[in-house]
C-alpha positions as CSV (number, residue, x, y, z in Angstrom):
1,X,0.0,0.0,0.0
2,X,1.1,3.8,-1.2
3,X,0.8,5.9,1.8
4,X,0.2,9.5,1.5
5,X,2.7,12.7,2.2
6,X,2.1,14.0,5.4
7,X,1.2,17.7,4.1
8,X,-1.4,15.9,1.5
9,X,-4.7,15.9,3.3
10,X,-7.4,13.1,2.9
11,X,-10.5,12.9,2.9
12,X,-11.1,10.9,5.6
13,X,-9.3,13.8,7.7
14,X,-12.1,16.2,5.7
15,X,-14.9,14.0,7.0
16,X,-13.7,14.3,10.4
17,X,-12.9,17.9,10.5
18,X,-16.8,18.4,9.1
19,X,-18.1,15.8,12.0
20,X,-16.3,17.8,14.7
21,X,-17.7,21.0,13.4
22,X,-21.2,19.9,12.7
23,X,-22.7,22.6,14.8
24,X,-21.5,25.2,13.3
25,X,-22.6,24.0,9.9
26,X,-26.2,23.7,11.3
27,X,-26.6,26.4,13.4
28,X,-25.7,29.3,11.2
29,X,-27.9,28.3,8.2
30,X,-30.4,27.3,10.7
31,X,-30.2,31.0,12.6
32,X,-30.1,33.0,9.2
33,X,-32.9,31.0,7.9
34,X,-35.4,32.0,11.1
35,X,-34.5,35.6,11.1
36,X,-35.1,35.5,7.2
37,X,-38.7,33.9,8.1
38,X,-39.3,36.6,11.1
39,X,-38.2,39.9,8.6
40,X,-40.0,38.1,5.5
41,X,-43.7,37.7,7.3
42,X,-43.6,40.2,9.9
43,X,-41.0,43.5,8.5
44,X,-40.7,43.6,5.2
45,X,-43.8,45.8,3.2
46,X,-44.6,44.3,0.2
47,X,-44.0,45.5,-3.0
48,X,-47.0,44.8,-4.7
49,X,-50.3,44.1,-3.5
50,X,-53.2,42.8,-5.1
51,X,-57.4,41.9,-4.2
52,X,-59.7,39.7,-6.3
53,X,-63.4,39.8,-5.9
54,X,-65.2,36.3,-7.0
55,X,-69.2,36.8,-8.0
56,X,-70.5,33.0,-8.9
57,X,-73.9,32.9,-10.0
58,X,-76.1,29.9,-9.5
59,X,-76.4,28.0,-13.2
């Protein structure tokens, strides 16, 4: 078996390095995404607006 330069990384040392910083990788998107929700629905005026009236008459 061929074994790898030190300095060369792997990717099992990338899987680990993502496992250990898990968290991070969830909390941030997850934190963003809420205060995106929360500015989206209850902030932010809308740019255009628009009302429909629906008349159905009996047949």
């Amino acid at each position: 078996m061929v074994e790898a330069p030190q300095e060369e990384i792997t990717l099992r040392d990338i899987v680990e390095v993502l496992k250990r910083h898990r968290v991070y990788l969830w909390t941030f998107p997850l934190l963003f995404g809420a205060v995106a929700l929360i500015y989206g629905f209850f902030i932010a005026e809308p740019t255009y607006a628009s009302t429909a009236t629906l008349s159905v008459a009996p047949v």
